[in-house]
C-alpha positions in Angstrom: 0.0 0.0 0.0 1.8 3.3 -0.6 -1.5 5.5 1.2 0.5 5.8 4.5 -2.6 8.1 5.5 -4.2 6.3 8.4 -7.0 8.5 9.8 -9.2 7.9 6.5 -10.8 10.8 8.1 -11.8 9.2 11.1 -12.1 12.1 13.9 -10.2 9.9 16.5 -7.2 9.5 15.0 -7.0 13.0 14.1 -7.6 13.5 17.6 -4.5 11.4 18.8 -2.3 12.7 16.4 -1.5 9.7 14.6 1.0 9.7 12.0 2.3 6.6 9.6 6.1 6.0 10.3 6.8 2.6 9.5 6.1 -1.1 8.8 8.3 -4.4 8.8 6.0 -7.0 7.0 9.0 -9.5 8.1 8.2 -9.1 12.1 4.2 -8.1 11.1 5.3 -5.1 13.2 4.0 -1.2 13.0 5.2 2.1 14.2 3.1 5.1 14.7 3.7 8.1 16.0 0.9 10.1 17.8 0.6 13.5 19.7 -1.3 13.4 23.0 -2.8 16.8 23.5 -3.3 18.8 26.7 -7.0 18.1 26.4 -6.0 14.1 27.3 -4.5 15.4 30.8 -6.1 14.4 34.2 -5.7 15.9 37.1 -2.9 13.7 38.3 -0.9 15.4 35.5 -1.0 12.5 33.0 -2.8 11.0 30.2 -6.5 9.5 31.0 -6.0 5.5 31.3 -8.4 5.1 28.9 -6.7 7.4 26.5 -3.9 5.6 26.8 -5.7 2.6 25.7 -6.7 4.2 22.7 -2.8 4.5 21.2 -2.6 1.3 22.1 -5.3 -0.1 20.6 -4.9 2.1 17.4 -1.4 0.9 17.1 -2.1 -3.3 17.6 -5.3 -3.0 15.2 -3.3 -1.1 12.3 -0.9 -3.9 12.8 -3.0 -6.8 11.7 -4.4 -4.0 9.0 -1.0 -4.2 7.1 0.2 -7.3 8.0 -2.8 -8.7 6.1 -2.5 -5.6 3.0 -5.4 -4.1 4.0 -7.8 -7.0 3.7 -8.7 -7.2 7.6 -9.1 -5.4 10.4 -9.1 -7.0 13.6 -12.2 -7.0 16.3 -11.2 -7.0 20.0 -12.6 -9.4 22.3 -10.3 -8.7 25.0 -7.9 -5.6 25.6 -5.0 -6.2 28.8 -3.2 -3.0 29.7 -0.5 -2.1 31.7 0.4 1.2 32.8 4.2 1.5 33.5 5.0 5.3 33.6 3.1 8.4 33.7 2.1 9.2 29.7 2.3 12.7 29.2 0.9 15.3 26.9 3.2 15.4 23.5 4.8 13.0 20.9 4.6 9.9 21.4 5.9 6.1 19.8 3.7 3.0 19.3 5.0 -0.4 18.2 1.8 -3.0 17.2 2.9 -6.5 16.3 1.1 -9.6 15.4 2.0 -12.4 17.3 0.2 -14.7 16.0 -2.7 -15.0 13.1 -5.2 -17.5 12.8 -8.0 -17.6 10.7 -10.4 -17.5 13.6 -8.5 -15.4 16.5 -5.6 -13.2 16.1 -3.0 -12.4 19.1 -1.3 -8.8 19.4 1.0 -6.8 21.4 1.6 -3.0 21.9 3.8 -0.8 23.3 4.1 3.0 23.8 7.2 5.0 24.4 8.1 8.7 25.1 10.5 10.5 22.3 12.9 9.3 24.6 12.9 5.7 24.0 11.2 5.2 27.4 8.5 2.3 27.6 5.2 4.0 29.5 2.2 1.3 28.5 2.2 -1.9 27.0 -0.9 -4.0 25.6 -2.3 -7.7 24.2 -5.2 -8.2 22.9 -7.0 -11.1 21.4 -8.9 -10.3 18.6 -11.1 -12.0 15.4 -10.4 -11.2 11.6 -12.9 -9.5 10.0 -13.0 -7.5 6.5 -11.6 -4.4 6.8 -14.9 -1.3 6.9 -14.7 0.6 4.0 -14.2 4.6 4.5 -17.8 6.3 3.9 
């Protein structure tokens, strides 16, 4: 696919920022880079949890997307999260993987790191493969 564009519009993505950077089809592997606004910031002087969840599950879907050119986009059935460091507002790294595709359930892994290099959340989920939507 050379359409790196990822958002297809979608008012979430745009939301978090998200930005094509690269994909080895050899480890089924993704990296996106995201922005998390000021807007995302609790209280406590980090990004919501839930937000949070939303890179990560951004970043392990588009995953299956190209390792699969496009053809399937994977439905969750189970998210796991764990929160390591405090995710604050600005750029931001996400690596998606598949680590393993059946035809019936798919198993993936995310991680999210500060500009630094820092690890701050990492995810699995366990997912089904299902056509990819088509942009309306």
């Amino acid at each position: 696919m050379t359409d790196t564009k990822h958002a297809l519009g979608a008012a979430h993505a745009d939301l978090m920022g998200v930005e094509f950077d690269s994909f080895d089809r050899e480890r089924e592997e993704i990296t996106l880079r995201f922005h998390a606004p000021a807007s995302f910031i609790t209280p406590r002087g980090s990004v919501q949890g839930g937000l949070v969840a939303g890179f990560l599950d951004e970043v392990m879907g588009w995953a299956h997307v190209w390792a699969t050119d496009q053809a399937e986009a994977p439905l969750n059935l189970e998210i796991s999260m764990s929160l390591l460091k405090p995710v604050l507002a600005g750029p931001l790294v996400g690596k998606g993987r598949v680590v393993r595709r059946g035809r019936k359930v798919i198993f993936l892994e995310g991680e999210l790191f500060d500009e630094a290099g820092n690890l701050l959340a990492r995810s699995t989920s366990t997912a089904i493969p299902t056509p990819r939507p088509v942009a309306k």
